[in-house]
C-alpha positions as CSV (number, residue, x, y, z in Angstrom):
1,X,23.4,21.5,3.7
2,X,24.5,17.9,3.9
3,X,23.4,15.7,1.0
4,X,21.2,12.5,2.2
5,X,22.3,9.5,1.0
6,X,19.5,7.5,-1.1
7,X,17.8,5.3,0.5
8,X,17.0,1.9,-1.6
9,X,14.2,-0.3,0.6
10,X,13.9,-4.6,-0.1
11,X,10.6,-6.1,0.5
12,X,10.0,-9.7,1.0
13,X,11.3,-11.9,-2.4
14,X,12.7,-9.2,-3.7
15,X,16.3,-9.2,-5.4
16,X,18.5,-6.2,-5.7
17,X,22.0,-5.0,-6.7
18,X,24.0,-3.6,-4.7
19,X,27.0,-1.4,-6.3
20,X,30.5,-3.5,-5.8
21,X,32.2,0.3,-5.2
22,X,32.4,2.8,-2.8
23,X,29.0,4.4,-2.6
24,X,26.6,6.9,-0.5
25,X,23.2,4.7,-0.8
26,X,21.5,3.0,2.5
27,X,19.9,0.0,1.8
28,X,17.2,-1.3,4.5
29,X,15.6,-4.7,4.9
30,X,11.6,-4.3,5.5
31,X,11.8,-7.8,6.8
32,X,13.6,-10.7,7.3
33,X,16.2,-11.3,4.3
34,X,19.5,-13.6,3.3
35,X,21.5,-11.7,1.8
36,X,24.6,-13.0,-0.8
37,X,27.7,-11.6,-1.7
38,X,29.5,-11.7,-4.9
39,X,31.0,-10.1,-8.1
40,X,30.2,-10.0,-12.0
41,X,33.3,-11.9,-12.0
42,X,32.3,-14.5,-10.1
43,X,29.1,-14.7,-11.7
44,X,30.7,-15.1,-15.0
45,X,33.1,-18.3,-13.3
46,X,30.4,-19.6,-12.0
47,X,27.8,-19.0,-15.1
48,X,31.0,-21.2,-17.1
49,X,30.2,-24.2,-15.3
50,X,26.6,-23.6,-15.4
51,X,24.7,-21.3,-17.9
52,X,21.9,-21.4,-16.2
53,X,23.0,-19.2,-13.6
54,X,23.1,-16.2,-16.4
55,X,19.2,-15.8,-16.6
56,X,19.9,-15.8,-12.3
57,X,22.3,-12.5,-13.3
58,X,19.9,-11.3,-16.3
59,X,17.2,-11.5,-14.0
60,X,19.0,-9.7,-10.9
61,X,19.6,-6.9,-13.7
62,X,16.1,-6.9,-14.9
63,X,14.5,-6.1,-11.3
64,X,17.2,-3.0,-10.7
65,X,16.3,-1.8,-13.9
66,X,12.7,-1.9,-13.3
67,X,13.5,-0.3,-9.7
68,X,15.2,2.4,-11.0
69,X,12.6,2.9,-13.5
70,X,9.9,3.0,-10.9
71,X,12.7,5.5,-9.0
72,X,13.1,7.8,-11.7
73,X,9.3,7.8,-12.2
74,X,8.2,8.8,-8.5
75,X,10.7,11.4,-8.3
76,X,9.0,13.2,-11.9
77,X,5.2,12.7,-10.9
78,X,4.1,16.1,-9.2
79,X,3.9,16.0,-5.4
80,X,-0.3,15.3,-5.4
81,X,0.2,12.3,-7.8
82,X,3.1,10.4,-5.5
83,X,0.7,8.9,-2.8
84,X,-1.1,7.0,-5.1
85,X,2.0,5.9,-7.3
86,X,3.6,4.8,-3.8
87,X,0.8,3.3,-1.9
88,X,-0.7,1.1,-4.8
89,X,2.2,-0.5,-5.0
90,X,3.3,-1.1,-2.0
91,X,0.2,-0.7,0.5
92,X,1.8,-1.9,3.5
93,X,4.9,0.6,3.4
94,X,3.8,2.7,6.5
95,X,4.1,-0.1,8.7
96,X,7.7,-0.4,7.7
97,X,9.3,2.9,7.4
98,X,9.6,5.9,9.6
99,X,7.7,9.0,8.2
100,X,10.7,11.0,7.4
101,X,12.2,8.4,6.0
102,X,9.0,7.9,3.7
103,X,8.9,11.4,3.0
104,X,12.2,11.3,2.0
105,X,12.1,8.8,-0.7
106,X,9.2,10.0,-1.8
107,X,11.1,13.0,-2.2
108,X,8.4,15.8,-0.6
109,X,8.9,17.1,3.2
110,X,7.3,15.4,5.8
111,X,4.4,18.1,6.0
112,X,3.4,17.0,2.6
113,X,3.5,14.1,3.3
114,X,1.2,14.2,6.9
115,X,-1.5,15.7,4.8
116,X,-1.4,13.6,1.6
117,X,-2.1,10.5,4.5
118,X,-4.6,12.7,6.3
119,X,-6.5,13.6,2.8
120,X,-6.4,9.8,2.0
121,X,-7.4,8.1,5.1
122,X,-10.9,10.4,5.6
């Protein structure tokens, strides 16, 4: 069986990192986004001329942290307890991503996941 890639979705004002090396992740947009390119390296240049730009860099590794965090906690909650973990935070989700693709990052089939929404929108 082929291994899916992780999929790593960006809401609106949010800031991720995304690995400077060959990787399997897929990263999708939920809405419009600008997105920037550049290296540690060239944050570092650029942070010499202008400390201020660190926090911009401390920052950026703060929110992946926290992502990861929330990542790592989804995928060890028992299946039940993911639709609320999910949905409280982001509500909206369902009108962004496919079902499968829902399912998948929740990491339960799509079956679960059809009747965790049934169960929570009687």
């Amino acid at each position: 069986m082929r291994r899916l890639a992780p999929v790593r979705y960006a809401i609106s004002g949010e800031s991720l990192m995304i690995p400077n090396h060959k990787h399997r992740y897929q990263f999708i947009a939920l809405s419009d986004c600008r997105t920037y390119r550049t290296s540690l390296r060239q944050l570092e240049e650029i942070n010499a001329r202008n400390s201020k730009v660190f926090h911009l860099y401390a920052n950026l590794r703060d929110k992946q942290q926290t992502y990861l965090d929330y990542r790592h906690k989804l995928l060890s909650l028992n299946n039940q307890d993911k639709y609320d973990f999910v949905f409280d935070k982001y509500p909206d989700l369902r009108s962004y991503v496919k079902h499968h693709e829902l399912a998948r990052f929740m990491g339960i089939s799509s079956e679960l996941l059809r009747r965790l929404l049934r169960d929570h929108d009687c």
